[in-house]
DRENLUM-594691 format. One record per residue (C-alpha): residue in three letters; x, y, z. Coordinates in steps of 0.02 Angstrom, whole numbers, plus 50000, padded with zeros to 5 digits. Layout:
% DRENLUM-594691
AlaXYZ
...
END
This chain:
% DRENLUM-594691
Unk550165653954957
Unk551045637554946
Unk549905620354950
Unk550335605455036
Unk549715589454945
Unk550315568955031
Unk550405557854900
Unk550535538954869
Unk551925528354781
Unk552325510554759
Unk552185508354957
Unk550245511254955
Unk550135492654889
Unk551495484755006
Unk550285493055181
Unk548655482255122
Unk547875477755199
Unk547885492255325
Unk547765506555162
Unk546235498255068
Unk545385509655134
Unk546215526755174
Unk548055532355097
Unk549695530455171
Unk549525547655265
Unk547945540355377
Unk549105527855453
Unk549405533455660
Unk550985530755704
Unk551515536255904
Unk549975550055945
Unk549525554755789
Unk549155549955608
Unk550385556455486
Unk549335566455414
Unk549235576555571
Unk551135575055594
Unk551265583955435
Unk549905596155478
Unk550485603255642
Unk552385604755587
Unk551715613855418
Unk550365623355512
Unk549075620055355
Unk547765607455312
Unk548495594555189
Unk547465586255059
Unk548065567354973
Unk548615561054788
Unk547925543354826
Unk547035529054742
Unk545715533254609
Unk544105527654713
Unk545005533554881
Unk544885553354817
Unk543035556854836
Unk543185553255028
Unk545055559155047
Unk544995576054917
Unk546385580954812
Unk546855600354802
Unk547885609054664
Unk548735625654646
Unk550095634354547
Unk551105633054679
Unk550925612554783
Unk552355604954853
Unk551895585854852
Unk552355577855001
Unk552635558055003
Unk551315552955136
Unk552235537755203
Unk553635549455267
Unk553705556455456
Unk554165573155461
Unk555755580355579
Unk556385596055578
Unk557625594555454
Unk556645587555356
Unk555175602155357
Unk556625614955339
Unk557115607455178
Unk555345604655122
Unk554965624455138
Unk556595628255057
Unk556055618154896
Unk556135629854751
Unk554835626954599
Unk555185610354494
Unk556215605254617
Unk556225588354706
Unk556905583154886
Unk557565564854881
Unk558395550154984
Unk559235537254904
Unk557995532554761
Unk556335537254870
Unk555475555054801
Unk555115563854971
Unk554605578754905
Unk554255589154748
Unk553705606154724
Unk552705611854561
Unk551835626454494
Unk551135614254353
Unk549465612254414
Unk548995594954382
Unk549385579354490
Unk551225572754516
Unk551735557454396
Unk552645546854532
Unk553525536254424
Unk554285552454316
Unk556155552354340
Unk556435569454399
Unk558225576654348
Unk558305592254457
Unk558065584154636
Unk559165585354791
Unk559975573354903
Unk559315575055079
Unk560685566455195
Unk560025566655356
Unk558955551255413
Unk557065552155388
Unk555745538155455
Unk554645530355328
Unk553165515655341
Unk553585503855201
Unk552625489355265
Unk551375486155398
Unk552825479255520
Unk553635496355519
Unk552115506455610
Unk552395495055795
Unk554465492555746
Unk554375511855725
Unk553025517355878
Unk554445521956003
Unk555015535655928
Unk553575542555855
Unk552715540956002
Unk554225551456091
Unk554255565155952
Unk552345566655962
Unk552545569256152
Unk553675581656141
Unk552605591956006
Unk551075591656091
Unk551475594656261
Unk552665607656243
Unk552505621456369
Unk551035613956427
Unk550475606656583
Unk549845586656624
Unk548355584856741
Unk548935579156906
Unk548955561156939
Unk547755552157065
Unk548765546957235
Unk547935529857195
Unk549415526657080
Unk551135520057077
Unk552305528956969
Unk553935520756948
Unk555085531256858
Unk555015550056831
Unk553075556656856
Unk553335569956738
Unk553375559156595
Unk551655557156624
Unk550635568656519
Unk548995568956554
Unk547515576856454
Unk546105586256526
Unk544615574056575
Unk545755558156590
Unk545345546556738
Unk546715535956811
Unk546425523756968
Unk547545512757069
Unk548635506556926
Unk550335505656899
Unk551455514556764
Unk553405514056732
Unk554115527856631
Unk556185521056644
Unk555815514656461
Unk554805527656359
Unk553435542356413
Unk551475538756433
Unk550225549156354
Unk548555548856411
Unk547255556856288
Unk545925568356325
Unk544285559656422
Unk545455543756420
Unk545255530756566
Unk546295519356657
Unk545285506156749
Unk546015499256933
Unk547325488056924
Unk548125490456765
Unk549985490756717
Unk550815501256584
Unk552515501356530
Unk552885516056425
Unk553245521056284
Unk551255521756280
Unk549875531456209
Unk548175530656276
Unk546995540156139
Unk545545550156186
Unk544025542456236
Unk544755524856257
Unk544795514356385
Unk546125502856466
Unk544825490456551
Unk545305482356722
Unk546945475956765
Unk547695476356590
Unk549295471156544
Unk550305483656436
Unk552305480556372
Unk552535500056264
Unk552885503056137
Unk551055501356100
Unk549725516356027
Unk548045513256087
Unk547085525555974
Unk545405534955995
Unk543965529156050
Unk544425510856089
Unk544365498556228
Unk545685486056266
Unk546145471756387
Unk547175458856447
Unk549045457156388
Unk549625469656251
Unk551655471756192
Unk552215481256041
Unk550705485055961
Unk549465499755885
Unk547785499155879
Unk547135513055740
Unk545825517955813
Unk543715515655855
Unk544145497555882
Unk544105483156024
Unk544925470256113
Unk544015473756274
Unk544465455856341
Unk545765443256417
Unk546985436356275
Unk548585441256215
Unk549215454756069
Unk550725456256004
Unk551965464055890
Unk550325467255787
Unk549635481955702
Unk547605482055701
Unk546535492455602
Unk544975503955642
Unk543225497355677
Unk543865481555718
Unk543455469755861
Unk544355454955958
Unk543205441556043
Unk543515436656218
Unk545115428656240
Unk545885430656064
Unk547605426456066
Unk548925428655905
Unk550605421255910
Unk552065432655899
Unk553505420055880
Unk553945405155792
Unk554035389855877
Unk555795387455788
Unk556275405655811
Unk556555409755621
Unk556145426255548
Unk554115427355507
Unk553545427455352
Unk551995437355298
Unk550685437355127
Unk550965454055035
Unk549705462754924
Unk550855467154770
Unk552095449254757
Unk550275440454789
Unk551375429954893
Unk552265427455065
Unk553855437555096
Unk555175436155231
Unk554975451755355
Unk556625447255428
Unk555775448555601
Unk556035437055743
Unk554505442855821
Unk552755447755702
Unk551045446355750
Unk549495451355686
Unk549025462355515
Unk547165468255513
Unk546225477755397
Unk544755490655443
Unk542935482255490
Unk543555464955514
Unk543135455555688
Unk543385438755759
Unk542465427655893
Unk542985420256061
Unk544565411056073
Unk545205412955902
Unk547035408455885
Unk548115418555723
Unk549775411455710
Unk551255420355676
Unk551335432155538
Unk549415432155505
Unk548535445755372
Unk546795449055388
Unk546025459955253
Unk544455471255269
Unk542855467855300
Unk543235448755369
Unk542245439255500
Unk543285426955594
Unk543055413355703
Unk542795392555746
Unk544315382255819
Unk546095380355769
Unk547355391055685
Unk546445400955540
Unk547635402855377
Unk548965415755381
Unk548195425455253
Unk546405427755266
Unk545635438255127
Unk544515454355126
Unk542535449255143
Unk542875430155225
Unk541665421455344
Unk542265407455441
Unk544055401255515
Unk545325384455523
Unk543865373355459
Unk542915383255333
Unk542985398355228
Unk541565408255119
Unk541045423755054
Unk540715434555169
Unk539185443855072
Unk539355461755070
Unk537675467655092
Unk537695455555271
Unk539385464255311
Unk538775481955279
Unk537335478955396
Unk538545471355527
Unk539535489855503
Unk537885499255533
Unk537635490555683
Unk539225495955750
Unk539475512555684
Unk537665515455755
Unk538345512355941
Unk539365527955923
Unk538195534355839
Unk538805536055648
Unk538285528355498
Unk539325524255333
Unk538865536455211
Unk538625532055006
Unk540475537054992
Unk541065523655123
Unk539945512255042
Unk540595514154873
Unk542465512354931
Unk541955495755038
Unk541035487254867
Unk542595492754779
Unk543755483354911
Unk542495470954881
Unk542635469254712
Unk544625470654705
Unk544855456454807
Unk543835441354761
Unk545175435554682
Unk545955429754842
Unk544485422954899
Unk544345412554750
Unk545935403754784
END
């Protein structure tokens, strides 16, 4: 029986500061993570080649026969077919990026092994190189993820209470959803509402949009697609372009944009982040590996924030801001375009932000939904922790 394994290359580093924490594969994209992508297309529970201190929490699994599947990669139908077709020591390829290889050498795959019997794959494939490509990329996952799950199925009906402009049945609806007397246009892209979802009155949602399960859209939100609201979360205000991972909050007035925020986060009342230069030029952001800012080439680029990191009322992030994990934000002014992993304070000051204070803060709100982070959490946060002081320190 044939064993599916995502691995990491190079691109792991270049998605900090949203992969600290989990691998490529954990990303969500559209509906789903890619892990799940992967999952449902392969029918078979995938296990990851990832960072050394990420594999306790995110297990590695090894046969004699593993096809290794590059975790940053979306899959499409071509591209599965190909996949299964793989024969042993064999490699799928496009370009110079390793999509795929299949082994019956059980032992982990050596990314950077120039493989000599590998095939060209020449149709197009969809891959998240940077942290820009999961909201530049949304629309069409967020149409293929559509299509997957709610084939030959049928949406809950919606409340009379709402105006549907566009075609109504590109409204899927899962079972337990509420939706009141709000307003929803489908001409641009389909709207997914998840399972015990709810849209609060007055709202307005331009697809494409996903609404995960158990989150909220609170009252008379603002939202331009494509944009992934993931599980559990809460969100307000005005929203355009943008996914929010998961089991996170911006439950207020203020403006998001173009921005890609990570789980167990939270946006104070009235946070709002630039998404355009004031002299229109393409945004540059700080990346991980270069230790430096690079040019994204994008005219419009928002927000970058890692898992566990919050900010107070009225914080302003210019253009092109990075937040790491773990980071506590907030004061006056513009705070710094890159703000490091474990950092307390904003625009006038910046400190440590001691990790034994920020694991209690993540107790606290892990404990509202009634979770806790476990030794193995712990032990991945500390190493975070200790990985990045050295931006702290400059």
């Amino acid at each position: 029986m044939r064993n599916y394994v995502l691995f990491d290359d190079h691109s792991w580093n270049d998605l900090l500061p949203l992969t600290y924490t989990k691998p490529c594969a954990e990303l969500r994209i559209g509906i789903l993570t890619i892990r799940e992508k992967w999952e449902n297309v392969l029918n078979e529970k995938l296990t990851f080649q990832t960072q050394e201190y990420l594999q306790e929490k995110y297990a590695l699994k090894l046969s004699v026969d593993t096809t290794f599947i590059n975790g940053k990669i979306l899959p499409n139908k071509q591209l599965v077919e190909s996949i299964k077709n793989l024969k042993p020591e064999t490699g799928l390829r496009k370009d110079n990026l390793l999509i795929a290889y299949r082994t019956e050498k059980q032992k982990r795959l050596d990314v950077m092994e120039r493989f000599t019997d590998v095939i060209e794959f020449t149709n197009q494939i969809t891959a998240i190189n940077y942290p820009w490509d999961i909201f530049l990329k949304n629309a069409e996952a967020i149409e293929l993820d559509c299509e997957f799950l709610t084939h030959n199925r049928k949406s809950q009906p919606i409340s009379n209470s709402n105006k549907v402009i566009g075609d109504v049945n590109r409204i899927f609806i899962e079972e337990g959803a509420v939706i009141e007397a709000s307003i929803f246009n489908t001409k641009s892209g389909v709207i997914y509402i998840g399972k015990d979802a709810e849209v609060m009155e007055g709202s307005i949602v331009r697809g494409p949009f996903v609404l995960g399960e158990h989150s909220v859209l609170k009252l008379a939100t603002k939202v331009y697609g494509p944009t992934t609201i993931g599980p559990h979360s809460k969100v307000g205000g005005e929203i355009n372009n943008s996914v929010v991972m998961g089991y996170s909050n911006k439950a207020h007035d203020g403006f998001l944009g173009n921005s890609v925020v990570g789980e167990w986060c939270n946006l104070g009342a009235d946070t709002n982040n630039s998404n355009l230069k004031n002299n229109y030029g393409a945004v540059k952001l700080f990346n991980y590996p270069l230790e430096t800012m690079i040019d994204s080439g994008l005219q419009f680029c928002g927000l970058m924030m890692g898992d566990h990191s919050k900010c107070g009322i009225n914080t302003m992030f210019n253009t092109g801001t990075v937040v790491g994990v773990g980071a506590n934000i907030f004061g006056g002014g513009f705070p710094p375009n890159h703000i490091p992993s474990f950092t307390w304070g904003g625009a006038e000051m910046m400190e440590v932000y001691q990790f034994d204070k920020m694991i209690e803060t993540t107790n606290r709100v892990l404990a509202r939904r009634n979770l806790s982070l476990d030794d193995t959490d712990k032990k991945i946060l500390q190493t975070i922790f200790n990985q990045t002081k050295k931006y702290r320190q400059k």
